[in-house]
Every structure is written in C-alpha cells, then in structure tokens.
DRENDO-572203 format. One line per field, with one value per residue (C-alpha): residue in one letter; x, y, z. Coordinates in steps of 0.25 Angstrom, whole numbers. Example, Ala and Ser with C-alpha at 12.3 -4.5 7.8 and 13.67 -1.06 7.14 Angstrom:
residues 2
code	(A/S)
X	(49/55)
Y	(-18/-4)
Z	(31/29)
//
This chain:
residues 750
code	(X/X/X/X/X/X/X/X/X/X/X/X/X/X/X/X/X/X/X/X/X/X/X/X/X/X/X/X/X/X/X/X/X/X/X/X/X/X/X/X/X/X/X/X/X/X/X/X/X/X/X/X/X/X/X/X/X/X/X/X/X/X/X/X/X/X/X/X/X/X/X/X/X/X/X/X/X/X/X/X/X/X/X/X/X/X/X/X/X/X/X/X/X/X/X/X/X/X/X/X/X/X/X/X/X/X/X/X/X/X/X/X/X/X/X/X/X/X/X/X/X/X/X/X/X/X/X/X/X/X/X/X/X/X/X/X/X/X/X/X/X/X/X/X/X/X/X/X/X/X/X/X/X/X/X/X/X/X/X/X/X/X/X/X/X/X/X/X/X/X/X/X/X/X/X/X/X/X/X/X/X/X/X/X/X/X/X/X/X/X/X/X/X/X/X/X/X/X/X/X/X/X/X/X/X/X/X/X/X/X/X/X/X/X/X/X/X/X/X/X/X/X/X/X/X/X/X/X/X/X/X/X/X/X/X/X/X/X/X/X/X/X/X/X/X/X/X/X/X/X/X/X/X/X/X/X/X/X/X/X/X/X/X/X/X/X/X/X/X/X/X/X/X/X/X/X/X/X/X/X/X/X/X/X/X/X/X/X/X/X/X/X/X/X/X/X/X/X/X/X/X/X/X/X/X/X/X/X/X/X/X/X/X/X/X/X/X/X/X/X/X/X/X/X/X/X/X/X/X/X/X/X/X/X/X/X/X/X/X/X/X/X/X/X/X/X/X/X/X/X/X/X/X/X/X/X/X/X/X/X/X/X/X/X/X/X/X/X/X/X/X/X/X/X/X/X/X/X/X/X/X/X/X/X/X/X/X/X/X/X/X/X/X/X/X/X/X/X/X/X/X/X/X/X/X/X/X/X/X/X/X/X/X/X/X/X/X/X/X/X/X/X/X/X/X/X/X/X/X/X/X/X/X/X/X/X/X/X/X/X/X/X/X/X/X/X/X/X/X/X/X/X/X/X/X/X/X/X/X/X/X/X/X/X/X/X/X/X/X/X/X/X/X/X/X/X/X/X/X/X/X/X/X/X/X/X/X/X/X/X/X/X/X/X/X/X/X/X/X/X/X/X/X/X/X/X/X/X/X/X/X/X/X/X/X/X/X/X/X/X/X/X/X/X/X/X/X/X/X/X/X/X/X/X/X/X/X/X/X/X/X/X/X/X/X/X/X/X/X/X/X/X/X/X/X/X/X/X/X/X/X/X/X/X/X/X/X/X/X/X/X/X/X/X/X/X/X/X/X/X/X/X/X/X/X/X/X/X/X/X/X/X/X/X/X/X/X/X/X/X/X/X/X/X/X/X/X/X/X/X/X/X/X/X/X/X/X/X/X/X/X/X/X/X/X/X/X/X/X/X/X/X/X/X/X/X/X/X/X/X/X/X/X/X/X/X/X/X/X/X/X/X/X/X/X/X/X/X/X/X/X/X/X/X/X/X/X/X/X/X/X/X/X/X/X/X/X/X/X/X/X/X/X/X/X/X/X/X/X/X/X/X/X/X/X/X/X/X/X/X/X/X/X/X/X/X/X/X/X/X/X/X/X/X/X/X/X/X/X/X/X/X/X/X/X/X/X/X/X/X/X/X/X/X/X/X/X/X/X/X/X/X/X/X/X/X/X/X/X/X)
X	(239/248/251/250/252/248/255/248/261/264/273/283/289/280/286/285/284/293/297/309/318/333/335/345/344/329/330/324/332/326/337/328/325/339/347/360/356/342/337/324/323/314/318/312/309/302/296/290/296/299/303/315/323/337/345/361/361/356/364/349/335/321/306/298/287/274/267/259/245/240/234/221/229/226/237/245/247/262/270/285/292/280/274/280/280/286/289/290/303/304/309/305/311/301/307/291/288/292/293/288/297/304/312/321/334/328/318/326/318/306/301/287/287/275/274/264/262/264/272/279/278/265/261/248/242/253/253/264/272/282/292/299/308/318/308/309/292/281/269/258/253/245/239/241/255/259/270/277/288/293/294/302/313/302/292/281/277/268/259/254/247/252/240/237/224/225/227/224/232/244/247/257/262/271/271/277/265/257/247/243/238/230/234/228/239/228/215/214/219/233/238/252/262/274/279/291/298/306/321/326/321/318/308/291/289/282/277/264/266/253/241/227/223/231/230/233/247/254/252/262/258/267/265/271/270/278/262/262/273/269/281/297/300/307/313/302/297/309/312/325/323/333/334/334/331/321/326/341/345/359/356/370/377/371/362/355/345/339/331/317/304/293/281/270/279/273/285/296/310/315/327/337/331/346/342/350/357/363/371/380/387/381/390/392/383/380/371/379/389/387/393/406/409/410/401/389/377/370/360/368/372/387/393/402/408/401/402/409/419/433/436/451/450/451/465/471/475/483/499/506/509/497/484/469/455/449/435/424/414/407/406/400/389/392/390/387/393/393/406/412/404/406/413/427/422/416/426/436/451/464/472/485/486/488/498/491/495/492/477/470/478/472/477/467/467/462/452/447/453/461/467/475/482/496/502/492/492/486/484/484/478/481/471/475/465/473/487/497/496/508/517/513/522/514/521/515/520/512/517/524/537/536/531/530/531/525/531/517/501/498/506/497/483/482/485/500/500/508/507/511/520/514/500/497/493/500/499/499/503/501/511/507/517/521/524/513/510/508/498/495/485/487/478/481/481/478/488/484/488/475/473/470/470/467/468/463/472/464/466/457/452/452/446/433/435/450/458/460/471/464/473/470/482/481/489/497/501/502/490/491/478/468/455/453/437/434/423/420/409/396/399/393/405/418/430/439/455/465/474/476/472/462/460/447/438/428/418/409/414/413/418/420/422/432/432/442/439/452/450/459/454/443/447/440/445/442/444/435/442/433/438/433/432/433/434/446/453/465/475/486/494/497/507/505/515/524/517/505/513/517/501/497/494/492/477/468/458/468/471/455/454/467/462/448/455/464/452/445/458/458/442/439/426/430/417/424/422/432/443/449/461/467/477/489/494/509/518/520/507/502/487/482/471/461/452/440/430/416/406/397/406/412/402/410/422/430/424/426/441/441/434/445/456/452/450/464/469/464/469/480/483/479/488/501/498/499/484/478/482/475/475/478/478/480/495/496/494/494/498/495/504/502/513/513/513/506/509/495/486/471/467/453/447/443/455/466/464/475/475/478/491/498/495/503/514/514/517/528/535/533/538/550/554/553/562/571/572/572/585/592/589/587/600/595/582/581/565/567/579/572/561/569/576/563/557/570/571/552/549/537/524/513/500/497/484/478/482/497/507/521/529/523/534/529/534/536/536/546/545/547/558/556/546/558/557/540/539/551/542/529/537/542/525/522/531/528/514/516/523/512/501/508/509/494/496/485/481/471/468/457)
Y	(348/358/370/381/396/404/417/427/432/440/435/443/432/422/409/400/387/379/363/361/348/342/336/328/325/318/314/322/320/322/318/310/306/311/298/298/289/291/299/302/304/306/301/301/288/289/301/297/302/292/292/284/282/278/273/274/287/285/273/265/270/265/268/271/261/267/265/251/259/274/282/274/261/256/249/256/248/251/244/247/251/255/262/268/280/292/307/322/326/341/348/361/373/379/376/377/365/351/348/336/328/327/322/325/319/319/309/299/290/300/304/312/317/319/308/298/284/279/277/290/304/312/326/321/314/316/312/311/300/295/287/283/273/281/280/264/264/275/280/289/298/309/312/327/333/338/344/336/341/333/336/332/322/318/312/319/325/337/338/351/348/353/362/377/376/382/371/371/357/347/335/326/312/305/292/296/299/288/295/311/320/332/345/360/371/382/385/393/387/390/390/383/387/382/374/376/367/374/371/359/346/347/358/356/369/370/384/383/397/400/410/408/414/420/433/432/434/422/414/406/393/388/375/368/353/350/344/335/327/322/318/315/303/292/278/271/282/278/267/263/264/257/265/254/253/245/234/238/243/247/261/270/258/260/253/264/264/277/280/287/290/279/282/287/291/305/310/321/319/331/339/328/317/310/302/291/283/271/265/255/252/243/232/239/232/238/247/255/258/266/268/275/289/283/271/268/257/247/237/227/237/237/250/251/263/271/275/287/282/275/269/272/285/285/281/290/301/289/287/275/272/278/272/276/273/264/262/250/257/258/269/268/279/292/290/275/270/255/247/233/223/231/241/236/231/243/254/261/252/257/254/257/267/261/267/272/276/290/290/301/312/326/339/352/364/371/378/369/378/373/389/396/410/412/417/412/400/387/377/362/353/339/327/312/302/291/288/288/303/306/299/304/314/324/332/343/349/361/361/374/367/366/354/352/338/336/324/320/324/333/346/347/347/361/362/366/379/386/397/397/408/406/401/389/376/367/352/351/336/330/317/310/297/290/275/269/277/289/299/311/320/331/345/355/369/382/393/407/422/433/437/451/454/448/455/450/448/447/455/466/461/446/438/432/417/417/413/423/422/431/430/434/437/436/447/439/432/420/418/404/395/403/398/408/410/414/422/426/434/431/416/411/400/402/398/392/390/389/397/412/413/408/408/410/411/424/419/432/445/458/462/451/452/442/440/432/428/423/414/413/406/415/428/430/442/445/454/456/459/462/457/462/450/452/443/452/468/473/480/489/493/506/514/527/541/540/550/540/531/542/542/529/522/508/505/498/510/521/510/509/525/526/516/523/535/529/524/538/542/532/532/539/536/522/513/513/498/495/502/497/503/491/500/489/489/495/504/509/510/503/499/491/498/487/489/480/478/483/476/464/464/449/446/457/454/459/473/474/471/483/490/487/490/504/509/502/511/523/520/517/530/537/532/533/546/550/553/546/553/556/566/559/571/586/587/572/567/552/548/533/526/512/502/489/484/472/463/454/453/453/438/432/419/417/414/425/436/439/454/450/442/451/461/456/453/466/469/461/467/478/477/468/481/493/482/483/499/499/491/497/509/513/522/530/534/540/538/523/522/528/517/505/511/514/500/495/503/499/489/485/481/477/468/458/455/447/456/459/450/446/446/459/471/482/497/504/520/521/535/549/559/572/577/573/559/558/565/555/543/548/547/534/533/539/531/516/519/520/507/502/507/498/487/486/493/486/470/461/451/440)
Z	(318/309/313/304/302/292/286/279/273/260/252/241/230/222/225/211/208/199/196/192/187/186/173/165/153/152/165/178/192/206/216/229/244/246/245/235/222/221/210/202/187/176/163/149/143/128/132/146/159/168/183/187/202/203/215/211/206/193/189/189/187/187/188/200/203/206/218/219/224/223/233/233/236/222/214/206/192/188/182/180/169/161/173/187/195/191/198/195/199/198/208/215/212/221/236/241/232/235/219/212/221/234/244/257/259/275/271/263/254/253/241/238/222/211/202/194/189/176/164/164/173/171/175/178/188/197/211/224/226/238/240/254/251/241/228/229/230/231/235/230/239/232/220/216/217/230/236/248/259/270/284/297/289/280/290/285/272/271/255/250/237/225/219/213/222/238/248/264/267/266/269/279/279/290/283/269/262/267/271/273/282/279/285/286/285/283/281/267/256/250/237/241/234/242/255/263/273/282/281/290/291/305/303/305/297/285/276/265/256/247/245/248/236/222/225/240/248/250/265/271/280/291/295/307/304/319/325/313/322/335/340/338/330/340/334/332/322/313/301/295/278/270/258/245/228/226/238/235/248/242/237/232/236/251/259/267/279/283/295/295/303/299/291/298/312/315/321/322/318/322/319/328/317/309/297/300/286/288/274/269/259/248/238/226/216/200/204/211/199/186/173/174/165/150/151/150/157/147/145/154/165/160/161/146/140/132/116/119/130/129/144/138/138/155/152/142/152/158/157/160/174/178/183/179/183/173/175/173/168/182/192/207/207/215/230/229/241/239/239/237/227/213/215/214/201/196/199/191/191/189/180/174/162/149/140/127/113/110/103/98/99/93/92/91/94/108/100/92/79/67/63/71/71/67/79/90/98/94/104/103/110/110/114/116/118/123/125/138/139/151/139/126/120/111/101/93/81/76/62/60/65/81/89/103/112/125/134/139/136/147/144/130/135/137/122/113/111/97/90/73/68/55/46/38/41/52/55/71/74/88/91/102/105/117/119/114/104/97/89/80/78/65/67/53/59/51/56/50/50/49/34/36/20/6/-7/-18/-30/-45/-59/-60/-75/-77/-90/-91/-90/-86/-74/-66/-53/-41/-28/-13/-6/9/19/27/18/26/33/33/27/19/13/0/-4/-18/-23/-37/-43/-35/-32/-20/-16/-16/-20/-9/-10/-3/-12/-13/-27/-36/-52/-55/-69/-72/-81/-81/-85/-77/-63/-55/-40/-33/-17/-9/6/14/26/37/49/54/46/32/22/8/-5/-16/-30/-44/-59/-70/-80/-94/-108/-111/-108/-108/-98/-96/-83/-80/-73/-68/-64/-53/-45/-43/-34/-24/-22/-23/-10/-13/-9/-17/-15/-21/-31/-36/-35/-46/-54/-56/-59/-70/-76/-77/-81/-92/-98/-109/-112/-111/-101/-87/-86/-97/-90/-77/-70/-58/-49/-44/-30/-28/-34/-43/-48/-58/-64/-75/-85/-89/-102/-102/-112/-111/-104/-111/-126/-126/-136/-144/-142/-154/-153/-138/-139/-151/-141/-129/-139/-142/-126/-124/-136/-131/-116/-120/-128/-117/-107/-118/-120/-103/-105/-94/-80/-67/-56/-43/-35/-38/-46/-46/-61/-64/-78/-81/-91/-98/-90/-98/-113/-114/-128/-125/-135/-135/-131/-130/-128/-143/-153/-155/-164/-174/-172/-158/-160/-172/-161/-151/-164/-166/-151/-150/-162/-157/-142/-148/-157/-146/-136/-147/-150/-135/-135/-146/-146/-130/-128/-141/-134/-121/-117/-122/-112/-102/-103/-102/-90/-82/-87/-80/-66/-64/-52/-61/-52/-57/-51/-61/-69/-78/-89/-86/-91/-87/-100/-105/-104/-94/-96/-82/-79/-68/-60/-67/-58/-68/-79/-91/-87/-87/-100/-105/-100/-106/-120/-116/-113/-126/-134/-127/-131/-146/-144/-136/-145/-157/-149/-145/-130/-121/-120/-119/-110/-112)
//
C-alpha cells in the first residue's frame, strides 16, 4: 500500500505551465538517456517534421522504427522510410512537469517521450512511447499524454495522466512500462497541476500539488512510495546491458556494458547502489570520423573541400623551416574514444611549410574609408593571402614622398599609421617581395583640409544668350579634392565639375539666381548669387570722396545698404529696375552703376536703346555736375563721381549700326586729341597737370565684370588734403565731363 498525506495548505504564487524547445536552424535537439553521442532531432523535410536519432554525435542520422504491435497486441503496419515513429521533444520549463520527453542519466538507456506513428509528427493522436535499449526499438505504453518520472535509479516509474480534468490516481511500473499498477493517492479528486520528486536519487519521496476545485486553495499530497518495494535488491536482481546501434556494440568509439536491476525485480537499490560501467576501446572505423572545418560529406561519404575553402590557406601563416598541421579532410568526433584502425589514416600530418610567392596582397584602410583629414592619422592595414610571411619584406609608400619597410609580416598587422601635412590625392602602393616572389596592391587616397567658406564669384548683369564665367572660390584654398555642384535657375539636376569655375549660357531674361554647393568629404557648403540677364545695358564705375573709405567696413551687408542708397541718390523719376548700383569689395571704394532697359521691350529694340541713352544722359550729367551726393551720417557727405571712360560702342546680336561705329570714330579722335594737348601743353595748365600727376600716384582696384574692359583708359581721384585741392579736382571733374559728353560718355554692352 502507498502511503499518503494530505495537506490542506494555502499557497501564495500561481505556478504556470510552459513547453519550451532548443533549435537550430530547422532542426530541434533533445540531448538523451544520458550517454555521450546520442541525440534526438526533429528535422523538416518538404514541409513534414520528421524524427531522427544519431549515434556518433550527429555525424549519421536516421528514422525511428515504430513499434511491431500496439497496445492491443495488434501489428503495427510501418514501414520505413515512408513511415516510423516520431516524438515531441519540448522540454519543460516547468520543473513540476516531466515535458514531452525524458530521461535520467541514473537510468542509462531509458527513455519515456510523447509521440505518434506515421509519416510525419502530429499533435493528434498522441500517445507514450518507451525505449529501454538507448532508443534502438520501442514500446507503446499509453494512449493519451502522460507525465512520467522515475523513481529509485529508474526501477519504477510513477504516470500521472496529463488532463485539465481532476484525477484521484497514478500509475507504477517495475518492469519498464511493461505493465502498470493502479494506485489511490487521495480520495477527492485533484486538478494536478504539478509533481515534484524530492532531490536525490536515493529518496522514496514524492509531492502531487493541485486544487480540488477552481476556486479552492491549493492542496499538497505527499506520497511515500518506500511500501511499494518489499525488499533490498540482492545479485540476482541484477542484468548486464550492452549498450549498441542497431547490433553495433561499438558506440563513440566504445564498447560499453552497463549494470541494471532486471525488469520486473521489485526491489530497493538503496542509496549504497554504484552504477557499474565497464568500456573499451573499439578500432576506429568511418563512422567514428567527420568531416574536418572547410570540408564537406558527399554522396560517396568522401569528405572534400567545400566551394568556399582553399586547403592552402592552412599554410600561409607558415615560414620556411617551419612545420604545420595539414589536414585529410577528416576529423575523429569529439569525445570519441576509439584508436588504432583508421585513425592514423585520417588524422591531421605534418608537414613541412612550403615557401610561397606573395599572392593577394591588399591595402585598405582600418576604417574601411578612402578620405581622410589633413593633419590626422590614417591607418593602413595590409592583408596577404599567401606567401612565406616570416620572410616577406613589405614596403609601403604613402605618396607624399615617405615610405616605410618592414623586414618581416608581423609588425604591420596592427595597421601603418601616418598623418598628411597636406590635401590632394595620394597613391599608397604596398610592395610585398621575398625570394619567391613579389606583389602590389594600389589604393587612391583622398587627403582633404575642412572648407569652411565659399564665395561665389558672378557679374552682377550678364547678356541673355552669352557665356558667362561664374567662379566659386573656396577658403582654404587648398582643400584638396572638391566635387562643385551647379544649380541655375529652377533646374532640378545639377551641374557637377570638378573645376572651380564654370561658363554658363542665360537663355531667359530677368533675374536669375545661381547656387553653388562644395563637397568635401563629409562637409557640404553653399552660396547663392542673383544675375540679372539682359539682351543689352550699359555701365559705368564709380568712385566715391575719400571720406567714405574711413567708414567703410568691408561687409557685403554695408556694401548692399550703399548701394541702395546710391541708387536713391541717383533716380530721378527713372523705374527703380533699370538702375542698379553693385558696391565692390576693398578700398578704396568703388561701384559700378548699371542702366538696364525696361522690362518686356526686345521686340522694340531701337526705341528702348533711345530710351536707355536718354537715362544715361541724364545720369551722367548728374554725376559731372557733383549732383548726386548722399548723407552717410550726420556731417558726413558723399559725393559720387564718374571713374572710368569707356570707348565701346552700342553692340547687338543683329548687324552693326552705322551711328554706332562713327560714334566710336569720333571718340577716338577725340581721346587721341585731348592725349595730345595733355602732352603739350601740360606745364601751361595747372589743373591738367594736377590730373596726370594723381592718375600716376592711384593703386587702381577694381573687381572685374562683364562690362569693364582692359584696354579702356581709367581716370582715378586720389585723396584730397585741403579745400583748394577738391575744388581744383571738381574743375578737373567739370572739364573731363565735357570731354566725355563729346565723346559719348557711357557704353553698351550686348
């Protein structure tokens, strides 16, 4: 009889139940019976699960038969390798569960997990199977789910059924599963919800936990299985079993007989119980190899090497003199203990290193980068695949005039560190050479210096349909290797150079607006320019009184607020877009005045230019007679003055006008006469010689544009030191623009 004793306990924690698995890949792994090689696994094959058992630690699998006869006694019609046995093989997360499969390293060669019959695994219609002999053969022995524990060095095995529904017994079995006895352990039902088996295999103890109903506490049942036994196992209780595969008896290269109690022997091992093992070696044979790193098995069990391995390779850390391990393709499987028979055969030789060319010698960089900073370190690493590395010299030039050798391999491995001390591009070479041999290997490495501005160069008027030269210049200046990007207008692409400037054609008239985006590495700047584009205008530089230049900060701000100012100063009922006023950079200051036509009067283009030519007029008389002025600040008055005489004509895209060319005959004449009186007759009068001197002394400074030309004279004001001097220049003023009035004072520029 069993002893039991209930517990009317409450309990605090809900202990939950959950099935959990060890996968890899598609294949799930339940490690058994506690003897080294033998493994379960469930594998996918064309979409069907499929159970499989191997006895060399994966090296060989194949399907588990079924049973010959069910429960009944009635055959079982299986037939392998359409049909066999196959097993869950979760394991428990729940220690109060024995999980869909389980075994004891105390009871070598048993087996008890949840499983069906046919051609691949189900979740219905699952029953318990056992094996005693290490999985070789098995045994059905229910047909519902159960959990299963063993007790006392695996001579019995106690079954509570696995069910949501109360139960009042289990069941026991001294013969392996053989046969069951029914068992009471209490008189109410229980919803089970877990066993536990005292630590120890010697204990006789065992603990049911459930409720008798959902909303009661839970109760604990103790149950002292020590009567089941009725006495102490003695020698005739015990049977030697030779642990085998399939027949084989050599198992991990082993031949191994275990010692256990005999089926059916209801008897007490006790704790003085020693599981005696005895084992021998076995003769190595090809099972007990497998396929060594870098090969693979194939159709005629030949281990070669696969797609992605070169057997060379093992060698190329190798020097001459030296010695290596060269492998056969084989490997003895971890823990196998055989010897003798094959494995001289199989095992890995050594041999002598060979001495190899260099091959395959690469240079990169540790980051994987091919830009650097000027100033910083770049780090080379260099890789060989083959050659005699202990005598391969490596020499390294970084392309800025410095190189570096190394006698051997070793010392680069950890990279080559320099740093540039100036941008570009460099070619860093790699020469690898020793007796056999040599190599090279070439990277390009882009060296640059932060831009940290970009101004944009263009003319502030350009013609319609023109080249026009628009420069971006790039502070430092030597920043190495820049990438330029080009927008015009509303373009959606760019255009992309490697050069700073670019020419460019404005076919729309109007305002145009110009960006530029320098890249540098991983900096990107821009500047963003406007042109106005016109069919044809004219222009005139400006000068202005001393006193501006002890004002003048030099910022394009100040300059944009001046040149708005000029042109207020300057419009007199004249539209405000036909007048524009461009404030150069430096001293001393200068600006060029801009007299555009009126907007949409290309179609009437010989009335415009009338039109243009009487504004110029009556700028220009404006400016010769000191009338245009401005109030920079309180006391501070800015006179402007005309700077340059121009000899261009008015030219168009059509055919040349004749009014045109007799005017610029006339200028000439005229210039070439007032050169003359001036070298006559300069000694005779004094504001003459007072020009010539002050346009000899002038630094003259000027920002070119599309509407300035080189050859043209240019009349400078150098500072005045008293009031005689001014007034003596506004007559040189005076007198200059009668000349200039005769001569046809403005250009044109088409």
């Amino acid at each position: 009889m069993l002893s039991f004793q209930a517990h009317h306990l409450p309990v605090c924690s809900h202990l939950g139940k959950s099935v959990s698995g060890l996968f890899d890949g598609d294949l799930l792994y339940e490690y058994t019976s506690g003897i080294k090689g033998i493994f379960l696994a469930n594998k996918k094959i064309d979409d069907q699960v499929k159970t499989f058992i191997t006895y060399n630690k994966g090296r060989d699998w194949r399907l588990l038969k079924a049973p010959d006869t069910n429960l009944r006694g009635d055959p079982v019609v299986c037939q392998l390798p359409f049909c066999s046995l196959h097993l869950h093989l979760q394991l428990s997360e729940n220690p109060y569960t024995s999980g869909s499969i389980s075994s004891k390293e105390t009871a070598p060669g048993l087996m008890v997990a949840a499983g069906n019959i046919g051609s691949e695994l189900s979740y219905t219609d699952v029953g318990m199977f056992i094996s005693s002999d290490g999985g070789n053969s098995w045994r059905q022995i229910f047909e519902e789910e159960y959990n299963v524990w063993f007790l006392d060095w695996g001579g019995a095995l106690v079954a509570l059924k696995h069910t949501s529904m109360p139960i009042r017994h289990l069941w026991v079995s001294f013969d392996e599963g053989r046969s069951w006895s029914k068992y009471s352990f209490t008189s109410t039902p229980l919803f089970v919800d877990g066993s536990l088996v005292d630590p120890g295999i010697e204990t006789q103890i065992m603990t049911i936990f459930g409720h008798f109903s959902l909303r009661s506490e839970w109760q604990l049942v103790k149950v002292d299985y020590k009567p089941i036994f009725s006495r102490k196992c003695n020698k005739d209780d015990y049977q030697t079993w030779h642990l085998h595969n399939q027949g084989e008896p050599c198992v991990m290269g082993e031949r191994k007989i275990y010692k256990k109690r005999k089926p059916g022997s209801q008897c007490s091992l006790g704790r003085d119980y020693s599981q005696t093992v005895v084992s021998e070696p076995c003769i190595c044979g090809q099972g007990d190899f497998e396929c060594d790193y870098g090969y693979e098995r194939h159709n005629n069990n030949q281990c070669i090497p696969a797609f992605w391995f070169s057997p060379s390779s093992l060698s190329k850390d190798c020097s001459i003199g030296q010695s290596y391990l060269n492998s056969t393709g084989y490997r003895r499987i971890v823990s196998n203990n055989c010897t003798d028979g094959l494995r001289e055969k199989y095992k890995a030789k050594m041999e002598k290193c060979p001495g190899k060319a260099p091959r395959g010698l690469h240079i990169l960089t540790s980051d994987g980068k091919l830009v650097t900073e000027q100033g910083h370190n770049a780090t080379f690493i260099i890789l060989m695949e083959e050659g005699d590395l202990q005598r391969t010299n490596i020499q390294l030039d970084f392309g800025d005039g410095i190189a570096v050798s190394y006698a051997n391999f070793s010392p680069v491995e950890d990279g080559i560190r320099h740093v540039y001390k100036s941008a570009g591009i460099f070619q860093v070479t790699a020469y690898a050479e020793n007796s056999l041999g040599s190599d090279t290997a070439v990277l390009f490495l882009h060296v640059i210096c932060p831009v940290e501005h970009v101004h944009l160069s263009v003319p502030f008027v350009a013609i319609r349909n023109k080249d026009v030269n628009i420069t971006a210049v790039v502070w430092p200046s030597q920043a190495g290797t820049l990438t330029y990007f080009w927008w015009f207008g509303n373009s959606t692409k760019p255009l992309i150079t490697l050069e700073s400037s670019i020419s460019y054609i404005f076919s729309e008239e109007g305002m145009n607006t110009v960006t530029v985006q320098v890249a540098a590495g991983n900096t990107l700047i821009q500047d963003t320019k406007e042109i106005a584009v016109h069919e044809y205008f004219q222009s005139q530089l400006l000068s202005f009184s001393p006193n501006l230049d002890y004002h003048n900060p030099d910022i394009p701000e100040w300059r944009q607020d001046i040149g708005k100012v000029i042109r207020r100063a300057l419009v007199t009922g004249i539209p405000d877009e036909q007048i524009l006023v461009a404030v150069f950079p430096g001293l001393p200051t200068s600006a060029e005045l801009f007299v555009l036509p009126r907007k949409n009067t290309t179609e009437r283009r010989k009335s415009s230019e009338a039109d243009l030519e009487q504004v110029v007029e009556i700028l220009f008389n404006a400016l010769n007679q000191n009338l245009v002025q401005f109030e920079l600040k309180p006391g501070v008055e800015v006179i402007v003055y005309v700077t340059q005489l121009t000899l261009a004509p008015l030219v168009d895209s059509s055919t040349g006008h004749s009014s045109s060319a007799m005017l610029m005959l006339l200028s000439v004449v005229f210039v070439g006469l007032a050169v003359f009186l001036i070298y006559k007759f300069k000694r005779k009068i004094p504001w003459i010689n007072i020009y010539a001197q002050v346009q000899h002394d002038k630094e003259q400074e000027m920002i070119g544009s599309v509407s300035q030309s080189e050859n043209a004279p240019k009349i400078t004001l150098s500072e005045f030191t008293d009031p005689e001097e001014l007034m003596d220049k506004e007559l040189d003023t005076r007198v200059m623009g009668e000349t200039q009035l005769l001569a046809g004072a403005f250009f044109t520029v088409y």
